[in-house]
PDB file of N, CA, C and O in Angstrom:
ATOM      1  N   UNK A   1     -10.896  -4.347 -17.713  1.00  0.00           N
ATOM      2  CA  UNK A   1     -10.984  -4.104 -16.297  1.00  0.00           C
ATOM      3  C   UNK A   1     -11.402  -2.649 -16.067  1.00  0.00           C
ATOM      4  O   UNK A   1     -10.869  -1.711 -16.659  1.00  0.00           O
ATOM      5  N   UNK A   2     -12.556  -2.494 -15.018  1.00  0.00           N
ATOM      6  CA  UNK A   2     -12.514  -1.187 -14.795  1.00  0.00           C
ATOM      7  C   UNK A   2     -11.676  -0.968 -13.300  1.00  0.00           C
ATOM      8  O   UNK A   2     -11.588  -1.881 -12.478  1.00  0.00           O
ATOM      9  N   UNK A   3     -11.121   0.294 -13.108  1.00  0.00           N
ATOM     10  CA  UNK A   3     -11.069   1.042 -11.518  1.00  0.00           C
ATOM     11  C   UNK A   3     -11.916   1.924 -11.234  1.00  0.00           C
ATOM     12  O   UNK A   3     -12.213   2.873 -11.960  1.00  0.00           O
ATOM     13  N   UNK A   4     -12.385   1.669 -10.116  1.00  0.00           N
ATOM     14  CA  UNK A   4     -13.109   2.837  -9.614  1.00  0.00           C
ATOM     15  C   UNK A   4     -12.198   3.269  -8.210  1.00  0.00           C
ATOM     16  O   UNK A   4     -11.465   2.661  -7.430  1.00  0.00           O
ATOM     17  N   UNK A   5     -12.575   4.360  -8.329  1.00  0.00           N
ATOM     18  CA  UNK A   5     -11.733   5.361  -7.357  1.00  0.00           C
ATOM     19  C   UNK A   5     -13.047   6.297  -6.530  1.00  0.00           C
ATOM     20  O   UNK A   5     -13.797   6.960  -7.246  1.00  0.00           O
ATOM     21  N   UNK A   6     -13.168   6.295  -5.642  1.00  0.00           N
ATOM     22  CA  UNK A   6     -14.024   6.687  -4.506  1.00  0.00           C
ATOM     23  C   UNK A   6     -13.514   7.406  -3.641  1.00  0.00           C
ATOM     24  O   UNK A   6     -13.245   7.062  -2.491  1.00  0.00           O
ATOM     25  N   UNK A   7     -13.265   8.956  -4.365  1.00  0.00           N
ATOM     26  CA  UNK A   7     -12.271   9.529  -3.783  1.00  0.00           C
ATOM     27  C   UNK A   7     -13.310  11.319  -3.340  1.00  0.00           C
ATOM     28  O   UNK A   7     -13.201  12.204  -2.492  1.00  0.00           O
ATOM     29  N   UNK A   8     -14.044  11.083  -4.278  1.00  0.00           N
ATOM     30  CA  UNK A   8     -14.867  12.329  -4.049  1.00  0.00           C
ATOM     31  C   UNK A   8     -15.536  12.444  -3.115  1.00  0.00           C
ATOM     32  O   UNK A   8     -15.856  11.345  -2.662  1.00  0.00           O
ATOM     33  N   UNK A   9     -16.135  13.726  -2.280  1.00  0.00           N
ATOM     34  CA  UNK A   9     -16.750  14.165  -1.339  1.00  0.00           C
ATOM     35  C   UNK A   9     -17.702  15.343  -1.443  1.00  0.00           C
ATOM     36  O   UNK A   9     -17.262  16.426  -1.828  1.00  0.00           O
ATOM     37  N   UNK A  10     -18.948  15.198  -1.132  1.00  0.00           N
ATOM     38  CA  UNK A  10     -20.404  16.192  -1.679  1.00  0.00           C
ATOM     39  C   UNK A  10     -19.173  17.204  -1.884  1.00  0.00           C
ATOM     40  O   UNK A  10     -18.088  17.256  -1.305  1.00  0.00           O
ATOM     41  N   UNK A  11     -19.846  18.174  -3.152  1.00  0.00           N
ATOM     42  CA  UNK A  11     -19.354  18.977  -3.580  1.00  0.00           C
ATOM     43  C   UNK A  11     -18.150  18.810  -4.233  1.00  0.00           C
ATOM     44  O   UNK A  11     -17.783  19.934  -4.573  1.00  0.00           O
ATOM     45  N   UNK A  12     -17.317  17.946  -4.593  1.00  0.00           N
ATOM     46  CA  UNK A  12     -16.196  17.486  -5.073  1.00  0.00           C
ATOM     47  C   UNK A  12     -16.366  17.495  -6.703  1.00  0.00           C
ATOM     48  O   UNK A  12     -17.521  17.351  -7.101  1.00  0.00           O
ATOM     49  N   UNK A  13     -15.541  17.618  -7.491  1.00  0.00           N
ATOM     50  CA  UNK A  13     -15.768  17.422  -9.018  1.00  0.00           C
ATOM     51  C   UNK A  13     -14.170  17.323  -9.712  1.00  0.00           C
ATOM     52  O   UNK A  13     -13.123  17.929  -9.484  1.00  0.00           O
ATOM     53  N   UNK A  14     -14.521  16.352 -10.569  1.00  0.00           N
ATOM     54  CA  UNK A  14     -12.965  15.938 -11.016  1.00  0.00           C
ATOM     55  C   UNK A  14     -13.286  17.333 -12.162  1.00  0.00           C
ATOM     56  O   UNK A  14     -14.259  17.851 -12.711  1.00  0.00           O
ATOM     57  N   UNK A  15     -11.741  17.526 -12.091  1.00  0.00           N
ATOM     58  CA  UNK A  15     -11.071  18.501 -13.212  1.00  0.00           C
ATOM     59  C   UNK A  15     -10.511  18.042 -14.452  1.00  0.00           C
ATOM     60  O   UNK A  15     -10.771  18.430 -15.591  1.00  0.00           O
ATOM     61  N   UNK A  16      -9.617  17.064 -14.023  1.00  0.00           N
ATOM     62  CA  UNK A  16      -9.336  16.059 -14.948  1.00  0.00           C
ATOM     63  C   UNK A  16      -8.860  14.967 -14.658  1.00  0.00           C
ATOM     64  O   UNK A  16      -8.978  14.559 -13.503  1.00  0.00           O
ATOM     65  N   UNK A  17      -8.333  14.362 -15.436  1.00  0.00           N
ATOM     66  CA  UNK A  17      -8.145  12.979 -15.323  1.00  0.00           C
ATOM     67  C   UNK A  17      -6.572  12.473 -16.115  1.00  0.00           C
ATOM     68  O   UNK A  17      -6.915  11.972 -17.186  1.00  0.00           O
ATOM     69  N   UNK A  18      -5.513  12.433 -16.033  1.00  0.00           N
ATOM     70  CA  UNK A  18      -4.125  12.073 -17.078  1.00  0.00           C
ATOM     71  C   UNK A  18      -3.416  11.055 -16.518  1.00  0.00           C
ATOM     72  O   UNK A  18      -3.473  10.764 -15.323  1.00  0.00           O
ATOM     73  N   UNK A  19      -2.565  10.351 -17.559  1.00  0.00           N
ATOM     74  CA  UNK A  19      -1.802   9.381 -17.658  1.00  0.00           C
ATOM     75  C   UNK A  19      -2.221   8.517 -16.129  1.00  0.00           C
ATOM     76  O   UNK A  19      -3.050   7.628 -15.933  1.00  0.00           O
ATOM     77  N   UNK A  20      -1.247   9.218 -15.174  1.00  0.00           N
ATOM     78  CA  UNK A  20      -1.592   8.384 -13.667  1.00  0.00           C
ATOM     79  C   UNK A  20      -2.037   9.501 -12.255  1.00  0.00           C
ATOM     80  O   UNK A  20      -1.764   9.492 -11.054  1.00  0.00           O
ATOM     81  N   UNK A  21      -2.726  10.266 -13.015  1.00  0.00           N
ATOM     82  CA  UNK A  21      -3.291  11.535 -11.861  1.00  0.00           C
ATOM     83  C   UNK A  21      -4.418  11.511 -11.938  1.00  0.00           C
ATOM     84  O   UNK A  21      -4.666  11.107 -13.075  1.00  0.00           O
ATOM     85  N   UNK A  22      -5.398  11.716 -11.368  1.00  0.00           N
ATOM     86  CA  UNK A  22      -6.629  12.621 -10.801  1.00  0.00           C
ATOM     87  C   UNK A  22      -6.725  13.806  -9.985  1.00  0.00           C
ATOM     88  O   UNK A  22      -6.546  13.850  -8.768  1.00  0.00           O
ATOM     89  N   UNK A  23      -7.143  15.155 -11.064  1.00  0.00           N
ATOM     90  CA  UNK A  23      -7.773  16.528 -10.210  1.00  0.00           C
ATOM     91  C   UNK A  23      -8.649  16.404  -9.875  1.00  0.00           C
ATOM     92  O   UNK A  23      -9.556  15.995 -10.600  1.00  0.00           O
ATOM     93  N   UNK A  24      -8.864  16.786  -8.216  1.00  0.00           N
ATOM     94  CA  UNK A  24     -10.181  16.757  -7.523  1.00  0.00           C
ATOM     95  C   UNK A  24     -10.060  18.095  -7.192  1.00  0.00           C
ATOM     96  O   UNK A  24      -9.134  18.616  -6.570  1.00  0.00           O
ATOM     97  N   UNK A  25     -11.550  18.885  -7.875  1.00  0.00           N
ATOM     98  CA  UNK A  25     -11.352  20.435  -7.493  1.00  0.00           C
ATOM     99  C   UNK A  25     -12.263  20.190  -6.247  1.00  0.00           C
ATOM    100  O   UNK A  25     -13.379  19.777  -6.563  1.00  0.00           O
ATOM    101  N   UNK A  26     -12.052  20.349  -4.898  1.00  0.00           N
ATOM    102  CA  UNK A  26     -12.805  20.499  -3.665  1.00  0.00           C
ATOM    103  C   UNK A  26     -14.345  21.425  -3.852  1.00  0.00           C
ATOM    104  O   UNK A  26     -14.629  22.290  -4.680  1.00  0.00           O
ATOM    105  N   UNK A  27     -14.912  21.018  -3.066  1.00  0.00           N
ATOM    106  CA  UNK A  27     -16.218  22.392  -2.260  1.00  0.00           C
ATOM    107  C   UNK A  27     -15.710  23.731  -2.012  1.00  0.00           C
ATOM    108  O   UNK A  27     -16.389  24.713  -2.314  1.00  0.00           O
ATOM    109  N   UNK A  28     -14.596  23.833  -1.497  1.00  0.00           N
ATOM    110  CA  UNK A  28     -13.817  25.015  -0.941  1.00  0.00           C
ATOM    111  C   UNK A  28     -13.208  25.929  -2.531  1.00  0.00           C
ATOM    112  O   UNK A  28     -13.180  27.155  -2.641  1.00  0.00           O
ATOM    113  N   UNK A  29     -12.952  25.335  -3.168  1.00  0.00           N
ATOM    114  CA  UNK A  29     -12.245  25.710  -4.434  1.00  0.00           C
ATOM    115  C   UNK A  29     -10.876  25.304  -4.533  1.00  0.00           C
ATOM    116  O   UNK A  29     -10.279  25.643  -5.555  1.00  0.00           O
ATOM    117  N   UNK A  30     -10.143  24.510  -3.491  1.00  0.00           N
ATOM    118  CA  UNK A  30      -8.994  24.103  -3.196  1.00  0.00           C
ATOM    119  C   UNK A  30      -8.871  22.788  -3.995  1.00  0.00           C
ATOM    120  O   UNK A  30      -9.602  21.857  -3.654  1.00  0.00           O
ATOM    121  N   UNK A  31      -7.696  22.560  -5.411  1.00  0.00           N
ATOM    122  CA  UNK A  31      -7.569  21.534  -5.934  1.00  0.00           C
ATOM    123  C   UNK A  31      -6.177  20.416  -5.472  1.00  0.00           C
ATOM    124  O   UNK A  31      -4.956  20.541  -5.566  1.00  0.00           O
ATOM    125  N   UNK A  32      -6.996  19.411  -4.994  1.00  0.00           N
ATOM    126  CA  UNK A  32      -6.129  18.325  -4.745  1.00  0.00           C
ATOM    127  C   UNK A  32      -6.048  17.090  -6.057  1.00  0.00           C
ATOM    128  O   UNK A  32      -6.888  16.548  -6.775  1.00  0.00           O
ATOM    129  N   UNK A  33      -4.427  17.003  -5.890  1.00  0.00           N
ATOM    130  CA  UNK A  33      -4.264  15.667  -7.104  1.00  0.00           C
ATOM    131  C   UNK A  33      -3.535  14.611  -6.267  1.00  0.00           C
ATOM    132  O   UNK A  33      -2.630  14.729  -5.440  1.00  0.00           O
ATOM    133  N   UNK A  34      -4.313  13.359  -6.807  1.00  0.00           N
ATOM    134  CA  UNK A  34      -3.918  12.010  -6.692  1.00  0.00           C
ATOM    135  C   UNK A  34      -3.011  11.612  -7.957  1.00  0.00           C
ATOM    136  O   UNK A  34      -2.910  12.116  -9.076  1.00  0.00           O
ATOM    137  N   UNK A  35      -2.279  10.313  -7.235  1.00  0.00           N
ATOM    138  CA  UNK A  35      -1.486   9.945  -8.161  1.00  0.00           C
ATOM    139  C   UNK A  35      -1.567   8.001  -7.680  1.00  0.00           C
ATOM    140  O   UNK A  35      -1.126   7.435  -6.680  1.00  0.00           O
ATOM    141  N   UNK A  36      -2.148   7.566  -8.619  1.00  0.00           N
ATOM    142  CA  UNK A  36      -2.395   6.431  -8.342  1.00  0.00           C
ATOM    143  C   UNK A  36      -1.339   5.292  -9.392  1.00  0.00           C
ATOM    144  O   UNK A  36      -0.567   5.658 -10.278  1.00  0.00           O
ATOM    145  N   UNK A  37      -1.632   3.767  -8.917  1.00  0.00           N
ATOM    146  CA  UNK A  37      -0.404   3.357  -9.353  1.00  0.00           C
ATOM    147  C   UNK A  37      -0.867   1.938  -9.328  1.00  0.00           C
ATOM    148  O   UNK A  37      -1.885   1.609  -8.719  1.00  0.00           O
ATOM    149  N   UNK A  38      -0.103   1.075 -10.005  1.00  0.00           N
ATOM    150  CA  UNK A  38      -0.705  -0.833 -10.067  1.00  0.00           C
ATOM    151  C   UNK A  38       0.599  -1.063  -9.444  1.00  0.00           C
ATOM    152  O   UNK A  38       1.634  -0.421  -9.620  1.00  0.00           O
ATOM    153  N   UNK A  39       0.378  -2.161  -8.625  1.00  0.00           N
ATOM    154  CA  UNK A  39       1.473  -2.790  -7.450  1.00  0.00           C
ATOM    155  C   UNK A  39       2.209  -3.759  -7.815  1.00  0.00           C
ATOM    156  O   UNK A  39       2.474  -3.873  -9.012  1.00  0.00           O
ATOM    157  N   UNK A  40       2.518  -4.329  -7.230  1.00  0.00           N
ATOM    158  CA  UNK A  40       3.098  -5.701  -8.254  1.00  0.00           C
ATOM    159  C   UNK A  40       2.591  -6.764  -7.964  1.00  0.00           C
ATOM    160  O   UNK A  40       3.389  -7.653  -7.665  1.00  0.00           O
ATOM    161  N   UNK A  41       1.328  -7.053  -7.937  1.00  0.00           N
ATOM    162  CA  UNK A  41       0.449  -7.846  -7.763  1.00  0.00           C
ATOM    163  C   UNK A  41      -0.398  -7.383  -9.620  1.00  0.00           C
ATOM    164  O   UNK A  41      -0.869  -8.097 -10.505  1.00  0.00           O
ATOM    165  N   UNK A  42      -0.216  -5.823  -9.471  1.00  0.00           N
ATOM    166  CA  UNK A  42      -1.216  -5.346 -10.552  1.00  0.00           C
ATOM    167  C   UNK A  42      -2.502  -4.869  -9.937  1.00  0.00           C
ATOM    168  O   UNK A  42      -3.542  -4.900 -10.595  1.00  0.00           O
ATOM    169  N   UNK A  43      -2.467  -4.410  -8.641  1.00  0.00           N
ATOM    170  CA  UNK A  43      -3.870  -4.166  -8.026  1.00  0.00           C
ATOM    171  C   UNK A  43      -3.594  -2.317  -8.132  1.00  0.00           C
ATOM    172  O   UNK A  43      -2.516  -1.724  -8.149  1.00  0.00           O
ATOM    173  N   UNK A  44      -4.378  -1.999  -8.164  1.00  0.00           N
ATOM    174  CA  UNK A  44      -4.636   0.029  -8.429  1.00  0.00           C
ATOM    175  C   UNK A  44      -4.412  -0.029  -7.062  1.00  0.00           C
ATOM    176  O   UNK A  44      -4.710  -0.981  -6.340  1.00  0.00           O
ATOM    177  N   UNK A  45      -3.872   1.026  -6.712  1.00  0.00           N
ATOM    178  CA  UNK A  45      -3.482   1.692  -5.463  1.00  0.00           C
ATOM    179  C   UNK A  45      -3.202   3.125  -5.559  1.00  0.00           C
ATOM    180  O   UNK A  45      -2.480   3.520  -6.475  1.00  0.00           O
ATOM    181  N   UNK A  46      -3.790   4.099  -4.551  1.00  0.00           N
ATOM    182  CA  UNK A  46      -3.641   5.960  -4.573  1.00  0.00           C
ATOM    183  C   UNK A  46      -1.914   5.762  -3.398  1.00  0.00           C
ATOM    184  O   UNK A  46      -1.417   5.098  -2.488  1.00  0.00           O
ATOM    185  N   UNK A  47      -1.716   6.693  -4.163  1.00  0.00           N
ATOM    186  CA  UNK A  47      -0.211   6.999  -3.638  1.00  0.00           C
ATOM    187  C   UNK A  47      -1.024   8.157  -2.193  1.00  0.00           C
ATOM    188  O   UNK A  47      -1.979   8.932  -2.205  1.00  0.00           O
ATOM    189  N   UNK A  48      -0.106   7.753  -1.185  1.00  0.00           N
ATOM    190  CA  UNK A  48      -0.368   8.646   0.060  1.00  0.00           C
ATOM    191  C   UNK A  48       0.071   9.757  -0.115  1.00  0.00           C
ATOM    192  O   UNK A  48      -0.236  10.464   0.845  1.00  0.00           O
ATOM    193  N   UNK A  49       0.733  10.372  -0.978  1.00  0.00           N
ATOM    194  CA  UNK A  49       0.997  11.766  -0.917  1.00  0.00           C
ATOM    195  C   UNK A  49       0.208  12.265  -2.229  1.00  0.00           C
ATOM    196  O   UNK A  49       0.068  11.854  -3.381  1.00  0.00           O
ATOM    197  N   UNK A  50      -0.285  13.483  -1.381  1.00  0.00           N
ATOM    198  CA  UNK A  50      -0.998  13.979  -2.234  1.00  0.00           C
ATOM    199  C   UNK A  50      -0.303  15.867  -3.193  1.00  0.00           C
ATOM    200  O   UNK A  50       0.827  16.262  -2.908  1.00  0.00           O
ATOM    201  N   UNK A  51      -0.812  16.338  -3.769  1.00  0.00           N
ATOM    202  CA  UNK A  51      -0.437  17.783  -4.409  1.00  0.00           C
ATOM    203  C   UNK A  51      -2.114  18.749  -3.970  1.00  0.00           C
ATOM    204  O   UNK A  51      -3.211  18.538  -4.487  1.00  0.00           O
ATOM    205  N   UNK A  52      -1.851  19.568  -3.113  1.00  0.00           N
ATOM    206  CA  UNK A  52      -3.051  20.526  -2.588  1.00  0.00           C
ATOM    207  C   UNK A  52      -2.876  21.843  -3.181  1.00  0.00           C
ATOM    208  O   UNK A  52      -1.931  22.547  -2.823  1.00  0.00           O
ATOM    209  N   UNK A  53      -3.585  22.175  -3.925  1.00  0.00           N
ATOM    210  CA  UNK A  53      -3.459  23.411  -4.602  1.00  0.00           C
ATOM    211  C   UNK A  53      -4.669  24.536  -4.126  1.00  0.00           C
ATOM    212  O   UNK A  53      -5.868  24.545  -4.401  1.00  0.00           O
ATOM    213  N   UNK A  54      -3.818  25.516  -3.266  1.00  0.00           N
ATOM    214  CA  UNK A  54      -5.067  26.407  -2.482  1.00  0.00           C
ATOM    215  C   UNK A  54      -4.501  27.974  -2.591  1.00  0.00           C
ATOM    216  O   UNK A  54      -3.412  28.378  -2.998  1.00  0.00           O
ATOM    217  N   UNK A  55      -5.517  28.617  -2.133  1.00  0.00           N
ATOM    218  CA  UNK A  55      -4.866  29.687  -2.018  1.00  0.00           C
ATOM    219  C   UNK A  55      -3.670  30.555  -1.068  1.00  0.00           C
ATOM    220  O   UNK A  55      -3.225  30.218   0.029  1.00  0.00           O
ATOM    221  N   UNK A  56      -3.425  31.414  -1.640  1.00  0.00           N
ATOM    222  CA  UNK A  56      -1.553  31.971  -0.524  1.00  0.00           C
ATOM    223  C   UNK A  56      -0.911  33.071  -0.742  1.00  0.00           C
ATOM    224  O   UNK A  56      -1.386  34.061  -1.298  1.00  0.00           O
ATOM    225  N   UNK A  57       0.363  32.939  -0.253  1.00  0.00           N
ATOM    226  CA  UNK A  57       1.295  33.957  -0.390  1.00  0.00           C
ATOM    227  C   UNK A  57       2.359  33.548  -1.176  1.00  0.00           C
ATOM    228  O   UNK A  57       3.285  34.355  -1.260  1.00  0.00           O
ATOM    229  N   UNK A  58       2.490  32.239  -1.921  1.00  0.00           N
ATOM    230  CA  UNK A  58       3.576  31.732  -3.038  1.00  0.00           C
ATOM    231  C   UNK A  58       4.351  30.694  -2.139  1.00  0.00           C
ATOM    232  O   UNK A  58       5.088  29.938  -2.773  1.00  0.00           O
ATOM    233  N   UNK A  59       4.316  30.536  -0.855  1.00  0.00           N
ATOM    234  CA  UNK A  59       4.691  29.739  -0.089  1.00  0.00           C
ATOM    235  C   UNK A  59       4.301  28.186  -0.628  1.00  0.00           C
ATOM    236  O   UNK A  59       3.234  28.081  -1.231  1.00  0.00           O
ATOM    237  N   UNK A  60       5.187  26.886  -0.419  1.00  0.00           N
ATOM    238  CA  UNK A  60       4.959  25.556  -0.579  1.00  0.00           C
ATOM    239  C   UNK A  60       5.385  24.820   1.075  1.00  0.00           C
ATOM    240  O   UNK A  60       6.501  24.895   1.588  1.00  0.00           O
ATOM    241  N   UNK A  61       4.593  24.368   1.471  1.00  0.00           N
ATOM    242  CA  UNK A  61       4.890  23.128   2.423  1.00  0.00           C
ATOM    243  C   UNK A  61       4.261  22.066   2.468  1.00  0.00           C
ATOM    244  O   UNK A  61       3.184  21.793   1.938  1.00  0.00           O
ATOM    245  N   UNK A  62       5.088  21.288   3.264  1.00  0.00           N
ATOM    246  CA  UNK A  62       5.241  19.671   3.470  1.00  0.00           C
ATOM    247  C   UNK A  62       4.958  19.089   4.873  1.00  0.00           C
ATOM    248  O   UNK A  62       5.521  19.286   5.949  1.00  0.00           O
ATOM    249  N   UNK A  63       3.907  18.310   4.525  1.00  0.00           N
ATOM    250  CA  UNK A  63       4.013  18.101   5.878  1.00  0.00           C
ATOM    251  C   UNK A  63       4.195  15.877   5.872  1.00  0.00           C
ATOM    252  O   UNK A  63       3.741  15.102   5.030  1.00  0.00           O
ATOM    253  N   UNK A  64       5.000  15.555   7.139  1.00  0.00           N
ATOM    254  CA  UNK A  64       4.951  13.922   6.932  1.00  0.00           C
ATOM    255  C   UNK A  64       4.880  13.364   8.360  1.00  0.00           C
ATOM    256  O   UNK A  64       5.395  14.148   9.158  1.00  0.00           O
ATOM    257  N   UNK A  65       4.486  12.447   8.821  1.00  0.00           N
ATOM    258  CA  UNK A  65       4.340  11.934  10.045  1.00  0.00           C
ATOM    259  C   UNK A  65       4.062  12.746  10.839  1.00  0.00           C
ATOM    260  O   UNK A  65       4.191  12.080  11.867  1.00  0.00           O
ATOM    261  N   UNK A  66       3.730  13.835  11.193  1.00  0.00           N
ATOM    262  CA  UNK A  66       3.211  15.050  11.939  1.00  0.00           C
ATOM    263  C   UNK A  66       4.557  15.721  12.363  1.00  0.00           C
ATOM    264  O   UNK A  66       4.761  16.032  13.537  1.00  0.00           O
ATOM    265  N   UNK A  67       5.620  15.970  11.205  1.00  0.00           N
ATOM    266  CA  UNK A  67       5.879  16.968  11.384  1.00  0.00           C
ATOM    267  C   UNK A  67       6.388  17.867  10.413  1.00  0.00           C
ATOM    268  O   UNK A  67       7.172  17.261   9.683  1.00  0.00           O
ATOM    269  N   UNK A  68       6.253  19.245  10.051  1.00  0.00           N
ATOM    270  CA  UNK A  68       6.261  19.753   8.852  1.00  0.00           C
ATOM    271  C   UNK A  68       7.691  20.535   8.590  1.00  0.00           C
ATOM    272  O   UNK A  68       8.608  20.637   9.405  1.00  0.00           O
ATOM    273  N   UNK A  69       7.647  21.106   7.135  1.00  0.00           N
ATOM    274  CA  UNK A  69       8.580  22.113   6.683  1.00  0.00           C
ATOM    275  C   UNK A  69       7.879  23.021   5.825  1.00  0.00           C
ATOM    276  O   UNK A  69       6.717  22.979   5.421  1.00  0.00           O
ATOM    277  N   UNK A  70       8.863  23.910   5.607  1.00  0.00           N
ATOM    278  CA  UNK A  70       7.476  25.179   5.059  1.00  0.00           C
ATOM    279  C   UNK A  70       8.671  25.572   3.943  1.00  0.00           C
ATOM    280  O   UNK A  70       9.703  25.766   4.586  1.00  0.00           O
ATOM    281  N   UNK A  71       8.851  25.716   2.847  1.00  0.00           N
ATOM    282  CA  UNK A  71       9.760  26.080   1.860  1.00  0.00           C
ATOM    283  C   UNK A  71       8.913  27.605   1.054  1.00  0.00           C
ATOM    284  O   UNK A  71       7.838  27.682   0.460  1.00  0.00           O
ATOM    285  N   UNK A  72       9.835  28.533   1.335  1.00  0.00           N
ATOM    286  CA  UNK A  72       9.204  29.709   0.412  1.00  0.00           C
ATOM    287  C   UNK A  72       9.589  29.949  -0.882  1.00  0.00           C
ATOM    288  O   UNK A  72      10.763  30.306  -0.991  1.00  0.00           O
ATOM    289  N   UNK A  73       8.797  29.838  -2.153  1.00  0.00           N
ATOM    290  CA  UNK A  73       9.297  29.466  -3.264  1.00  0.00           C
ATOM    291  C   UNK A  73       9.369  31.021  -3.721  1.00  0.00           C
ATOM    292  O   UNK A  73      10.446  31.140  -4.305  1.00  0.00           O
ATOM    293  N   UNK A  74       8.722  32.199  -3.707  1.00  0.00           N
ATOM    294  CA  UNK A  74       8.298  33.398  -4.663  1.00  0.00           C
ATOM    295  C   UNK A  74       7.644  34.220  -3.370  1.00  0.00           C
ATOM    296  O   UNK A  74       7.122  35.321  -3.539  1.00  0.00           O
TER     297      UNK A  74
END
């Protein structure tokens, strides 16, 4: 079986690829990872939360249903 994942956007380029992740390094230089998963059917599915890796001040936040938290790590 193959999956294809149709996740990229002009300028987009995978970084890598492991166990159940995909790095998508953006246009911007900002790297986002997927985390995808088989259902219990067995069908591939991308998990809705994603990991955005951009630039900052050491700060991490969250954001869910439109409304956020901001956690300062460093």
């Amino acid at each position: 079986m193959q999956i294809k994942f149709e996740i990229l956007k002009k300028g987009d380029t995978i970084l890598n690829v492991w166990e159940n992740h995909i790095a998508v390094k953006k246009k911007s230089g900002e790297v986002e990872i997927f985390q995808f998963f088989l259902d219990e059917e067995g069908l591939p599915r991308l998990s809705e939360n994603t990991i955005l890796v951009t630039q900052g001040n050491g700060s991490i936040s969250a954001k869910a249903d439109g409304s956020s938290v901001e956690i300062t790590t460093f």
